[in-house]
N, C-alpha and C positions, 0 to 999 in steps of 0.2 A: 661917375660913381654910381654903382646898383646899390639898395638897401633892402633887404627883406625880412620885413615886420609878420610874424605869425600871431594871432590871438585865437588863442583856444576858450571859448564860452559856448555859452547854449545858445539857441535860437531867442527865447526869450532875452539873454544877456543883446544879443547882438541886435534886437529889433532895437533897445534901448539908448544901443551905444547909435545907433544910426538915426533917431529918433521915428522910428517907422512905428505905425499904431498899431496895437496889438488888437488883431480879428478872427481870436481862437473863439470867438463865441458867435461870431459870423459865420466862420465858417464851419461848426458844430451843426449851428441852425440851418446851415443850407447841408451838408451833407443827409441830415438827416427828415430833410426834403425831398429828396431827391432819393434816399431809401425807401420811405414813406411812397412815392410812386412808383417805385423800380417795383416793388413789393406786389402794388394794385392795377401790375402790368397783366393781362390775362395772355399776351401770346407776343410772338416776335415781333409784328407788324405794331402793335401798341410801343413796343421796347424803342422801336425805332423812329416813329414820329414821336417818342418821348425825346430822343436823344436830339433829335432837329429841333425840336421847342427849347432843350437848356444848353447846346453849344452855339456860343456866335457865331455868327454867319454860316452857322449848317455844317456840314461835311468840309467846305470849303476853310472856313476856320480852322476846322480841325487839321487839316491836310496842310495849314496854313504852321499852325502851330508846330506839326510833327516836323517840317520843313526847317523849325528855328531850333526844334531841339539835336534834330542829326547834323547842321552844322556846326552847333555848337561844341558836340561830340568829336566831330571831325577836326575841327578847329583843335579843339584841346587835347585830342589825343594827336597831333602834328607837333604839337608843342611840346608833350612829354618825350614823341621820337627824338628831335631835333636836341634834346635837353640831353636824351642818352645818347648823343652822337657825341656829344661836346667832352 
């Protein structure tokens, strides 16, 4: 037996339903840290040891990261093929 439950809420509803802690003010204060330096960057080479200083593990991080979002993309769009095959 499949069952497919939909809930339409907000991000705020859904952090609540999931008990996940709400860090719209965390992440406020870090965005706008991190403008705050983009801002009092004087040229490319500053922009980029900026970007080494607040991504984990560097470039490598990053390239780490980008890695989980294109499978994930892959992943789910195989899924919505295989769905318009059926």
């Amino acid at each position: 037996m499949k069952m497919h439950i939909e809930i339409d809420c907000s991000p705020e509803e859904a952090r609540a339903l999931l008990g996940l802690p709400d860090v719209t003010k965390a992440n406020e204060a870090y965005v706008e840290k991190v403008t705050n330096l983009m801002n009092g960057a004087g040229g490319i080479e500053q922009l980029q040891e900026l970007g080494k200083q607040i991504a984990p593990m560097g470039q490598m991080g990053l390239q780490l990261f980008q890695q989980l979002i294109e499978t994930g993309a892959k992943a789910a769009m195989s899924g919505l093929n295989s769905k318009d095959k059926k």
